[in-house]
PDB file of N, CA, C and O in Angstrom:
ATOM      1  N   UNK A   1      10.971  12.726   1.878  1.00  0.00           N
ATOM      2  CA  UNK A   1       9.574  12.341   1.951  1.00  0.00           C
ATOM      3  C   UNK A   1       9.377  11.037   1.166  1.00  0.00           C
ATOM      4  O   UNK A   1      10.069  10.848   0.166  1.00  0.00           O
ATOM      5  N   UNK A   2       8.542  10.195   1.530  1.00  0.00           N
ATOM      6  CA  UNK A   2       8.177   8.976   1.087  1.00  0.00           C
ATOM      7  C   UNK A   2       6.879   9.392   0.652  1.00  0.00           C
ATOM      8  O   UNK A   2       6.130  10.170   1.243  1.00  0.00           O
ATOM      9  N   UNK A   3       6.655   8.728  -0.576  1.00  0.00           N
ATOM     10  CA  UNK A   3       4.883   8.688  -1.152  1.00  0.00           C
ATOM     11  C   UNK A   3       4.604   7.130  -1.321  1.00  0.00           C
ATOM     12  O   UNK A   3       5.477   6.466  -1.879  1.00  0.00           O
ATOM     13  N   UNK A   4       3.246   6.399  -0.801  1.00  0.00           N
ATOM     14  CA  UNK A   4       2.981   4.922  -0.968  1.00  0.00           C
ATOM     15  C   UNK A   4       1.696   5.142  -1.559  1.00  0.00           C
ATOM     16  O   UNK A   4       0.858   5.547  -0.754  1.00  0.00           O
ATOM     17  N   UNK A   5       1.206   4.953  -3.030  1.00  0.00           N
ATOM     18  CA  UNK A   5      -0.336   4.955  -3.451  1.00  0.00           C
ATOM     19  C   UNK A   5      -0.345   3.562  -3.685  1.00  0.00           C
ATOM     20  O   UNK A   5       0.517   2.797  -4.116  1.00  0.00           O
ATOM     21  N   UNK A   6      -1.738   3.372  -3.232  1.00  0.00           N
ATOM     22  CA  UNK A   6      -2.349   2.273  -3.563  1.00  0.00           C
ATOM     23  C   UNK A   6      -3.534   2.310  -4.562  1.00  0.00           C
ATOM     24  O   UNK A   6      -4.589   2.892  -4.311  1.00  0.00           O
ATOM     25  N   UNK A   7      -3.294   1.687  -5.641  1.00  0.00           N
ATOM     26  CA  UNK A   7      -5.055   1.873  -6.518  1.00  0.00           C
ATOM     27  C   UNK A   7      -5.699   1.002  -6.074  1.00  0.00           C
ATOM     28  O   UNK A   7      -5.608  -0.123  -6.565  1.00  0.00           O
ATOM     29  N   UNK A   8      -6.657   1.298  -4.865  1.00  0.00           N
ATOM     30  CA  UNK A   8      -7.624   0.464  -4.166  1.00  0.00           C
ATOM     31  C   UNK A   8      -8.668  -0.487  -5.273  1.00  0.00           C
ATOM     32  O   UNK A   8      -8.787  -1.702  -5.119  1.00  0.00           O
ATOM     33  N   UNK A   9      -9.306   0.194  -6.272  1.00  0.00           N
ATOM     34  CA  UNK A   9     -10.011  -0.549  -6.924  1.00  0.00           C
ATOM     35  C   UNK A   9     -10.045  -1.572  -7.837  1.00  0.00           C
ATOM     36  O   UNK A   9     -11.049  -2.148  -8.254  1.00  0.00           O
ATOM     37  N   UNK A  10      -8.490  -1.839  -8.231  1.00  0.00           N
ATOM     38  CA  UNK A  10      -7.843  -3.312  -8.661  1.00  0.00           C
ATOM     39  C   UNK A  10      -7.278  -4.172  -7.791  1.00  0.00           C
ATOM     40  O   UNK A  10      -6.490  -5.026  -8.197  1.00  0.00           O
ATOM     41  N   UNK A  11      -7.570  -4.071  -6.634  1.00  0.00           N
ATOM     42  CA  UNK A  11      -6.633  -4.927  -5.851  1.00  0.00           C
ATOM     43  C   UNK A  11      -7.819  -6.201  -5.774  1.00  0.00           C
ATOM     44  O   UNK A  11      -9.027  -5.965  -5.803  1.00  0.00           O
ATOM     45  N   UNK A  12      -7.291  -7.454  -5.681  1.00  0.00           N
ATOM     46  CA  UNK A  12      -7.473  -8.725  -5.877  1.00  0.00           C
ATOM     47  C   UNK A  12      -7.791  -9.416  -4.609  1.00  0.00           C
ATOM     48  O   UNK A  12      -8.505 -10.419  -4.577  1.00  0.00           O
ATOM     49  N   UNK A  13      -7.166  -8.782  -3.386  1.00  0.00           N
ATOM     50  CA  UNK A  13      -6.995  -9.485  -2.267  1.00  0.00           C
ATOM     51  C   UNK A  13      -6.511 -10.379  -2.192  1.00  0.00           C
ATOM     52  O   UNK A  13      -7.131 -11.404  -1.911  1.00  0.00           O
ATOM     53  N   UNK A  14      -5.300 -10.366  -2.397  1.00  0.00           N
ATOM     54  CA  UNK A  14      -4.338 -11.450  -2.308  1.00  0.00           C
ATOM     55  C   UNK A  14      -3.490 -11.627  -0.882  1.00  0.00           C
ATOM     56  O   UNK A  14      -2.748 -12.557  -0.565  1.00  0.00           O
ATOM     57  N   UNK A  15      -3.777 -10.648  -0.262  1.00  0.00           N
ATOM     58  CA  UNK A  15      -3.060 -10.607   1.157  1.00  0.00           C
ATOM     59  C   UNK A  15      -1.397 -10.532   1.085  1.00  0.00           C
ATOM     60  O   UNK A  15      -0.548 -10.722   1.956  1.00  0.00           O
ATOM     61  N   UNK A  16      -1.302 -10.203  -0.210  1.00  0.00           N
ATOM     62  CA  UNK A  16       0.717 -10.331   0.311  1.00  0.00           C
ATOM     63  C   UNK A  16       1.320  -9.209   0.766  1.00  0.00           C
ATOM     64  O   UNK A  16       2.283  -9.412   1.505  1.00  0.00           O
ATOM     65  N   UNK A  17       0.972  -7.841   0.492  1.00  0.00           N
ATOM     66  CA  UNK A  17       1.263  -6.681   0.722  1.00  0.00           C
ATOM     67  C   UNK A  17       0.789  -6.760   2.479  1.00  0.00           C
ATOM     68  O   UNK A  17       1.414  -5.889   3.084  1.00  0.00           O
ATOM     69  N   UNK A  18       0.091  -7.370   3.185  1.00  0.00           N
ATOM     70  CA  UNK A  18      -0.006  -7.621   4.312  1.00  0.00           C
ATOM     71  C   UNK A  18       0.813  -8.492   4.906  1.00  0.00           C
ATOM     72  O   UNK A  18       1.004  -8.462   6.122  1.00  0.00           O
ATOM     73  N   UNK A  19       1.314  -9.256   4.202  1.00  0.00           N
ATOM     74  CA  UNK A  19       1.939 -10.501   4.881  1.00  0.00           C
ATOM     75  C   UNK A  19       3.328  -9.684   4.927  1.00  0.00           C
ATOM     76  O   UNK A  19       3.846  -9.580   6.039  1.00  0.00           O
ATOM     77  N   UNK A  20       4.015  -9.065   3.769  1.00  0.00           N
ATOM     78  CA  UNK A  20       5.223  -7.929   3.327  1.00  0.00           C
ATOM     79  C   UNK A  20       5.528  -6.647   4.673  1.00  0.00           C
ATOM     80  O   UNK A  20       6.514  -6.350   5.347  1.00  0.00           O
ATOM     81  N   UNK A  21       4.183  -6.172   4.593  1.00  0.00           N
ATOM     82  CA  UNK A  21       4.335  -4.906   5.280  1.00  0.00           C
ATOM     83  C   UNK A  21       2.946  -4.630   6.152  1.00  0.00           C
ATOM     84  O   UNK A  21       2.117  -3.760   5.884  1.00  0.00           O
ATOM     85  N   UNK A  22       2.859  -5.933   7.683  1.00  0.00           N
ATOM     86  CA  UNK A  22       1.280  -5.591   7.950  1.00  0.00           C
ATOM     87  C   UNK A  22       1.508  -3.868   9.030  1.00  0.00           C
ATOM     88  O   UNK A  22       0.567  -3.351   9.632  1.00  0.00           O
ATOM     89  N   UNK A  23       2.246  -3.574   9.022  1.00  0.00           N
ATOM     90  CA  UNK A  23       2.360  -2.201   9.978  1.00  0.00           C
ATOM     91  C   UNK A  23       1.491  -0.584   8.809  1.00  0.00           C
ATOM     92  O   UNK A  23       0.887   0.437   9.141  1.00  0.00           O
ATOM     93  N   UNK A  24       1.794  -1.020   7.803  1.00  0.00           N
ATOM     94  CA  UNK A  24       1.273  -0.223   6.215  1.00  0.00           C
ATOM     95  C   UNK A  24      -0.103  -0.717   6.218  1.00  0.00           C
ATOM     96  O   UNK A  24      -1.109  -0.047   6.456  1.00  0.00           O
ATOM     97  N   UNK A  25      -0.038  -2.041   5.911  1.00  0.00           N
ATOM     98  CA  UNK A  25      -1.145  -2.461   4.967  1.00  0.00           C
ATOM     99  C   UNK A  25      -2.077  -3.643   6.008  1.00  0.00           C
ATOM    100  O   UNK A  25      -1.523  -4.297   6.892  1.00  0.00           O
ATOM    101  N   UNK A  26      -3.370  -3.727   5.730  1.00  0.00           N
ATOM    102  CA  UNK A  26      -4.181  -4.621   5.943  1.00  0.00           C
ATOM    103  C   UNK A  26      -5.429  -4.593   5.299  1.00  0.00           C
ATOM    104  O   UNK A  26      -6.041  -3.589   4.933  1.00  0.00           O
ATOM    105  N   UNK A  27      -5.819  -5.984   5.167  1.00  0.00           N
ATOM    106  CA  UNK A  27      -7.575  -5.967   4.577  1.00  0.00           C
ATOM    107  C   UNK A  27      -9.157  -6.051   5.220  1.00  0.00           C
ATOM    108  O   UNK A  27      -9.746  -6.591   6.157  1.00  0.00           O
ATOM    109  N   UNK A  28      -9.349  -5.424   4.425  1.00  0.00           N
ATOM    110  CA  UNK A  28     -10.813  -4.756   4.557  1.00  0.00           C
ATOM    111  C   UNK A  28     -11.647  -6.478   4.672  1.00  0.00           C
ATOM    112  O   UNK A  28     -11.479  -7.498   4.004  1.00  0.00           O
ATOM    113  N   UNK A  29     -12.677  -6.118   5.986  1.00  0.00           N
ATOM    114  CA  UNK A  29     -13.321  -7.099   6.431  1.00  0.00           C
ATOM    115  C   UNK A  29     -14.327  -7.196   5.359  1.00  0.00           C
ATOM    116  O   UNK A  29     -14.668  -8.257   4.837  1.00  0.00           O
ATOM    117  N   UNK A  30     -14.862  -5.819   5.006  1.00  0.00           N
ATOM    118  CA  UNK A  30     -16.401  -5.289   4.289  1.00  0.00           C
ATOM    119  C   UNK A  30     -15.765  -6.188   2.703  1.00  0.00           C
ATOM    120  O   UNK A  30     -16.420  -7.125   2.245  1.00  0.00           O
ATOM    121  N   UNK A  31     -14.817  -5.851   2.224  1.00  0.00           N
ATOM    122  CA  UNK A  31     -14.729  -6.323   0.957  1.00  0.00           C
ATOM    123  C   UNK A  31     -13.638  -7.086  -0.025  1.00  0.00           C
ATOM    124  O   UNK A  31     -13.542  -7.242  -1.242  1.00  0.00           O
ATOM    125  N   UNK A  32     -12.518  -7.658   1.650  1.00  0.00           N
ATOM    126  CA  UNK A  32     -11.356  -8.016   1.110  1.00  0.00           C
ATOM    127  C   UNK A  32     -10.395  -7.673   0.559  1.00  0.00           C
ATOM    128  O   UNK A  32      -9.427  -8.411   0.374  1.00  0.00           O
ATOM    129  N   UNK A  33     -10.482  -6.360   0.151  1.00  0.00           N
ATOM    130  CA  UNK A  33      -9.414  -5.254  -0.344  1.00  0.00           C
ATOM    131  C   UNK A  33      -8.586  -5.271   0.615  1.00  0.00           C
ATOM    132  O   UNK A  33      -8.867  -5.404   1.807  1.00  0.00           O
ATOM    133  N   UNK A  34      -6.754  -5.040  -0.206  1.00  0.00           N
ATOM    134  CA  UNK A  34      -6.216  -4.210   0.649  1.00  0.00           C
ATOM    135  C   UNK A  34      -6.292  -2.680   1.328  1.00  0.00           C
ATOM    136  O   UNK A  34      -6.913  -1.853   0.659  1.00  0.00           O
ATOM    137  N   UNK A  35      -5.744  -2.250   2.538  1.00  0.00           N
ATOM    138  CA  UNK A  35      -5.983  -0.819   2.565  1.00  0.00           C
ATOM    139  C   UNK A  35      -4.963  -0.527   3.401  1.00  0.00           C
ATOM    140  O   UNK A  35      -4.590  -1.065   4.443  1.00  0.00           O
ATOM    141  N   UNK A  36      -4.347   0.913   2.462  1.00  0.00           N
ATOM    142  CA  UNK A  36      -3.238   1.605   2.865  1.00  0.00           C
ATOM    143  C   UNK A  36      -3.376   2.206   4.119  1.00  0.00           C
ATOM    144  O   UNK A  36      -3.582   3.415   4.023  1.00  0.00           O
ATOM    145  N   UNK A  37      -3.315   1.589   5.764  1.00  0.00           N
ATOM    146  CA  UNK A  37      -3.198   2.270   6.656  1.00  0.00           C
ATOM    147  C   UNK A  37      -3.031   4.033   6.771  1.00  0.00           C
ATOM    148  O   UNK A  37      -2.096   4.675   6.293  1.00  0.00           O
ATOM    149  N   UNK A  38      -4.245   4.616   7.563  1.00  0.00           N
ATOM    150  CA  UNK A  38      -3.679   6.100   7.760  1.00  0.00           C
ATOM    151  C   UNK A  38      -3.622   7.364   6.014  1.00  0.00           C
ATOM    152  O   UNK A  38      -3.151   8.501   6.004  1.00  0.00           O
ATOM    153  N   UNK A  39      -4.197   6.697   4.916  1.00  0.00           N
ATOM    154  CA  UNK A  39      -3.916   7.532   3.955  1.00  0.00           C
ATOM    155  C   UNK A  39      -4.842   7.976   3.439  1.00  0.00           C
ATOM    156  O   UNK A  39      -5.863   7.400   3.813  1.00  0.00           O
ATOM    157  N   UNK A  40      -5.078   9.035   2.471  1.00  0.00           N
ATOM    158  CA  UNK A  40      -5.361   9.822   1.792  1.00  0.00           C
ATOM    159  C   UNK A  40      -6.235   8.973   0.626  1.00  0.00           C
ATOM    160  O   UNK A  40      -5.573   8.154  -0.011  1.00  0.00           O
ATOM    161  N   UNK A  41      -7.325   9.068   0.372  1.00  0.00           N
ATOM    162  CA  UNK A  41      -8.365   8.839  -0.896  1.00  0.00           C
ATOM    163  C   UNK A  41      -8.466  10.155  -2.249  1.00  0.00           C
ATOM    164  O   UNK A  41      -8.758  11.350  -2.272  1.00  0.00           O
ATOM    165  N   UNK A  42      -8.289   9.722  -2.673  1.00  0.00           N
ATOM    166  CA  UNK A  42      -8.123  10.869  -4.084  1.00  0.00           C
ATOM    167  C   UNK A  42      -8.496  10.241  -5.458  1.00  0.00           C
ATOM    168  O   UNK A  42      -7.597   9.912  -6.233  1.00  0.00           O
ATOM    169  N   UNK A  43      -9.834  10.066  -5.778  1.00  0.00           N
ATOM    170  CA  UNK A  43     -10.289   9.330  -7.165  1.00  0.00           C
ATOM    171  C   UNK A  43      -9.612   7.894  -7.083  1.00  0.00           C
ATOM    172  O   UNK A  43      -8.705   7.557  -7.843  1.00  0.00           O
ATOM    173  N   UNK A  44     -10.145   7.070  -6.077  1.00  0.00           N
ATOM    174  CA  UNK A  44      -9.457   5.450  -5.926  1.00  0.00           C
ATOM    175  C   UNK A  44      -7.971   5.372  -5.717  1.00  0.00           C
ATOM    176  O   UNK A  44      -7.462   4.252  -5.715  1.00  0.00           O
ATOM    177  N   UNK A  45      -7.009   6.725  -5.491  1.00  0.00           N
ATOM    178  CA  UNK A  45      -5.893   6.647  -5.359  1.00  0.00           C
ATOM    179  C   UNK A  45      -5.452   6.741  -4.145  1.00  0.00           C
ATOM    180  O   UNK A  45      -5.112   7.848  -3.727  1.00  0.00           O
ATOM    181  N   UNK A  46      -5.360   5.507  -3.262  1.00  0.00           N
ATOM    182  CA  UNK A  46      -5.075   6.167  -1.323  1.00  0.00           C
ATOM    183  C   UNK A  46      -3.124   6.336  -1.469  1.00  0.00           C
ATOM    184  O   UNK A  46      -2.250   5.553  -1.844  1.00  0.00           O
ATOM    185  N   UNK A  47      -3.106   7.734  -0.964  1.00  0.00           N
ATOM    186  CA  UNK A  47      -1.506   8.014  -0.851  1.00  0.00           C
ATOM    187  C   UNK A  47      -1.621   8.057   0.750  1.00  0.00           C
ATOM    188  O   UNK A  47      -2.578   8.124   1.522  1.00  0.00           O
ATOM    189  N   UNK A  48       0.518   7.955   1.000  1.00  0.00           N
ATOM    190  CA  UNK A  48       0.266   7.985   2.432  1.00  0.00           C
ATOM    191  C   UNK A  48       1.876   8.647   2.229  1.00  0.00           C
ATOM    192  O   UNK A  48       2.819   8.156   1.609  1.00  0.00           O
ATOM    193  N   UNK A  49       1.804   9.920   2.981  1.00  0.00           N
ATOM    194  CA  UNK A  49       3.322  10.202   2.824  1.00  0.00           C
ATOM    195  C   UNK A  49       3.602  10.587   4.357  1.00  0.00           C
ATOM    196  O   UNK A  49       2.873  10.965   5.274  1.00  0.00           O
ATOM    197  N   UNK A  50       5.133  10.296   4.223  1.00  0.00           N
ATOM    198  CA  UNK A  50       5.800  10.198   5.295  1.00  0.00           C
ATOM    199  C   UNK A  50       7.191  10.275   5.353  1.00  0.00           C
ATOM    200  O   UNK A  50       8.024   9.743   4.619  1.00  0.00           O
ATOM    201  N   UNK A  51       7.379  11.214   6.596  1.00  0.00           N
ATOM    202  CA  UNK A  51       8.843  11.832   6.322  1.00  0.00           C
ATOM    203  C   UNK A  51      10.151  10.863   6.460  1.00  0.00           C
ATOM    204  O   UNK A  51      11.318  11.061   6.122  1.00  0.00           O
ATOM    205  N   UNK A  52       9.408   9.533   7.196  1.00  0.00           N
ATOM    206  CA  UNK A  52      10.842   8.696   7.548  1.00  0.00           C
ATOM    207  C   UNK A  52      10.714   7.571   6.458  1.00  0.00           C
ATOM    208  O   UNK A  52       9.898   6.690   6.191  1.00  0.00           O
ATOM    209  N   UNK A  53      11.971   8.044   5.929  1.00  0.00           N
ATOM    210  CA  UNK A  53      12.421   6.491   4.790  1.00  0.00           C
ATOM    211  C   UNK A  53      12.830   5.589   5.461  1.00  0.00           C
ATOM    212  O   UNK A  53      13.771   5.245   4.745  1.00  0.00           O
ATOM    213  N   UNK A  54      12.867   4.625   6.676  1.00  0.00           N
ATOM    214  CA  UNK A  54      13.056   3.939   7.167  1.00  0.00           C
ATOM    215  C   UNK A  54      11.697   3.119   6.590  1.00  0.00           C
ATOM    216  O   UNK A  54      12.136   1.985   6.399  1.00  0.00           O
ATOM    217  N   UNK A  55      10.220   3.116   6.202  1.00  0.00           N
ATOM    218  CA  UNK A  55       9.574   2.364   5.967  1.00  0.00           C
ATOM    219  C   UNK A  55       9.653   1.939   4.462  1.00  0.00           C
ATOM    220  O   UNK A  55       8.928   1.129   3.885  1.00  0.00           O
ATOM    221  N   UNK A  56      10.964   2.855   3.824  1.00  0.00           N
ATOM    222  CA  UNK A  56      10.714   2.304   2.071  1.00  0.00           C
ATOM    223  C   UNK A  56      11.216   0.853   2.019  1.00  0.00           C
ATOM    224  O   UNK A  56      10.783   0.353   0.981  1.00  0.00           O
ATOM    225  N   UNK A  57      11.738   0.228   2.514  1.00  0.00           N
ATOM    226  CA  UNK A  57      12.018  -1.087   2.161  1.00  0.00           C
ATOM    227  C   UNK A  57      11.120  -1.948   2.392  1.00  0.00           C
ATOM    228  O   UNK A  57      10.902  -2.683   1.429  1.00  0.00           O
ATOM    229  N   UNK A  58      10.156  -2.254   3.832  1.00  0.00           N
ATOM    230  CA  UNK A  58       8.636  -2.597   3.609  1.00  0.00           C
ATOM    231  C   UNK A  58       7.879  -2.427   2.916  1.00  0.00           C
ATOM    232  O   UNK A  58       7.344  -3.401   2.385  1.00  0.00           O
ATOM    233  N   UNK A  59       7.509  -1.226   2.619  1.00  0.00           N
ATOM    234  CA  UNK A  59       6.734  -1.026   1.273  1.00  0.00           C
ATOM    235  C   UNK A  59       7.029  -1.194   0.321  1.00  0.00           C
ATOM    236  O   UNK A  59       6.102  -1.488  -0.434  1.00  0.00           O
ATOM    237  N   UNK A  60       8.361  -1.141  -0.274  1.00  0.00           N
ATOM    238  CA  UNK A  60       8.878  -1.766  -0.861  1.00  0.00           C
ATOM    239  C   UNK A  60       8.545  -3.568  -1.843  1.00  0.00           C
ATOM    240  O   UNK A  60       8.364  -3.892  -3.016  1.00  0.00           O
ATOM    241  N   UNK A  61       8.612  -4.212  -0.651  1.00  0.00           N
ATOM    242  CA  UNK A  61       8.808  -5.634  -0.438  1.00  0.00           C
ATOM    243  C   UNK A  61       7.330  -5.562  -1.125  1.00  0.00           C
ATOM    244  O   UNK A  61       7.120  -6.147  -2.188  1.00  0.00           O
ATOM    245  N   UNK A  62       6.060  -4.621  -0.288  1.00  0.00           N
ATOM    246  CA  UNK A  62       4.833  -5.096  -0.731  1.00  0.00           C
ATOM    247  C   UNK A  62       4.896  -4.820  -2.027  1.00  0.00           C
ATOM    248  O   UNK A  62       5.102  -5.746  -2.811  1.00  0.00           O
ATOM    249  N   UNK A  63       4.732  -3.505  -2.493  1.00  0.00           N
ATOM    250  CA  UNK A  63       4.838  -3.552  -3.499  1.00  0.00           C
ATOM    251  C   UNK A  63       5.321  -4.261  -4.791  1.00  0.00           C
ATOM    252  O   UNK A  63       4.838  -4.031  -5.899  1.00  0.00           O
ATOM    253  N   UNK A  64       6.586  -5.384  -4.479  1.00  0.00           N
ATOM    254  CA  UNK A  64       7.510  -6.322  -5.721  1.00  0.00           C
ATOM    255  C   UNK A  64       6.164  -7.454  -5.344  1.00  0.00           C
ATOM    256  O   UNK A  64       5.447  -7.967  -6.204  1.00  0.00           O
ATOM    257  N   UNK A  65       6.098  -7.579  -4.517  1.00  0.00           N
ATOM    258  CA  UNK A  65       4.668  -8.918  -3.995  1.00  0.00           C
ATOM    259  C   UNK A  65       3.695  -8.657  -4.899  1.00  0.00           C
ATOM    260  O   UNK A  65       3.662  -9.581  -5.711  1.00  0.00           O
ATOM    261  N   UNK A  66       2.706  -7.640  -5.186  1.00  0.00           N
ATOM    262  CA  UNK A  66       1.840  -7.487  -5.601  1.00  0.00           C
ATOM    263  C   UNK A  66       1.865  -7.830  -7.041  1.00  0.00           C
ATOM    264  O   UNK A  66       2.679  -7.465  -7.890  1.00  0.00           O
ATOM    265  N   UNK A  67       0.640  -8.735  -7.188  1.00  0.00           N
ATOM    266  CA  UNK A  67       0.830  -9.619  -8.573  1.00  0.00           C
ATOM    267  C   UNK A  67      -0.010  -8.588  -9.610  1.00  0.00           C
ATOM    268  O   UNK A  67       0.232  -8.596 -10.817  1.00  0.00           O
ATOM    269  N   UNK A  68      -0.880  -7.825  -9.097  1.00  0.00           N
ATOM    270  CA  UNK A  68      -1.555  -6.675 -10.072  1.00  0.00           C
ATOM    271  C   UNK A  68      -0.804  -5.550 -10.041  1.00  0.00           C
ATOM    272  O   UNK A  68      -1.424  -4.689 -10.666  1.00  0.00           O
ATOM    273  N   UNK A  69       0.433  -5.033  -9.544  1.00  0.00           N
ATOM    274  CA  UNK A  69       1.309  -3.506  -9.864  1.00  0.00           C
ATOM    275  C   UNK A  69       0.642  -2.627  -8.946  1.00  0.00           C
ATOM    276  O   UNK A  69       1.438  -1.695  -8.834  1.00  0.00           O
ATOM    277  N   UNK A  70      -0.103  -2.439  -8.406  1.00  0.00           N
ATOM    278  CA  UNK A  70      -0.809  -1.151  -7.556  1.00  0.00           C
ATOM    279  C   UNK A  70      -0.753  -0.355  -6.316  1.00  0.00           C
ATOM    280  O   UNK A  70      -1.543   0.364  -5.706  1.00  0.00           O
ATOM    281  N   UNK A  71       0.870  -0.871  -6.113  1.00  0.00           N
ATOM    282  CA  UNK A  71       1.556  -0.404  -4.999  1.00  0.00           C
ATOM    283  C   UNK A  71       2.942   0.603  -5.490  1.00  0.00           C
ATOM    284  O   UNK A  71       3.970  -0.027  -5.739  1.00  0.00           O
ATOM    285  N   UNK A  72       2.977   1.628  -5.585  1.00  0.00           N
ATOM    286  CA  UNK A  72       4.025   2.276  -5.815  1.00  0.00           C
ATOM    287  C   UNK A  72       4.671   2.981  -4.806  1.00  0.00           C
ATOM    288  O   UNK A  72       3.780   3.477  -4.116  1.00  0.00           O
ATOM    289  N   UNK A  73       5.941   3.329  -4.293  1.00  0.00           N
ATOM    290  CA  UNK A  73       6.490   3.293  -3.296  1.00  0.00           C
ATOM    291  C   UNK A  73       7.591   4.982  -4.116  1.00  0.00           C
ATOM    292  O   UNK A  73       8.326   4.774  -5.081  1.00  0.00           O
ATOM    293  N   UNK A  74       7.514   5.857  -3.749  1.00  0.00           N
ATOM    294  CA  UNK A  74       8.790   6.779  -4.121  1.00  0.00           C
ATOM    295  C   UNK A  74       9.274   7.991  -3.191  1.00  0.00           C
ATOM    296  O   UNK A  74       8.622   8.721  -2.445  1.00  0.00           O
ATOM    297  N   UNK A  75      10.782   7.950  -3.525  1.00  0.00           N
ATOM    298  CA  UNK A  75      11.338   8.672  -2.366  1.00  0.00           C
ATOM    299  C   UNK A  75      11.219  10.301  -2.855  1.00  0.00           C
ATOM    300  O   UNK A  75      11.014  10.571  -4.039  1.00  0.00           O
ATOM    301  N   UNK A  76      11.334  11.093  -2.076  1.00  0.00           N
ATOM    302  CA  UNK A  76      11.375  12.522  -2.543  1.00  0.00           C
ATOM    303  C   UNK A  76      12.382  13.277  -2.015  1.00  0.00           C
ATOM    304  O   UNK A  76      12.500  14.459  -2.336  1.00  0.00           O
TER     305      UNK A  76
END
């Protein structure tokens, strides 16, 4: 299992985690945020899990991109 959280409410909008991984990630028209495609909201924490590790190296990538840390990526 793969887990990808995003802490939606520090993100900067920097667009790199889109540019990294746009099949995961894209931004919000309403407020420029990134947003974790398809996931889960839990107190500003969007998770997205998924059984194929074939996407940890994309998410991955976004995650080393991200200049504020708020992409964490782990295998299970």
């Amino acid at each position: 299992m793969v887990i990808i959280t995003l802490q939606r409410d520090k993100c900067i909008g920097c667009n790199y985690c889109v540019e990294m991984d746009p099949v995961h990630f894209q931004m919000s028209k309403k407020d420029g945020k990134s947003v974790l495609l398809h996931s889960q909201n839990s107190k500003g924490f969007f998770t997205l899990k998924s059984p194929k590790h074939t996407i940890v190296e994309r998410c991955e990538l976004a995650a080393k991109a991200c200049p504020v840390k708020i992409i964490t990526v782990k295998e299970t």
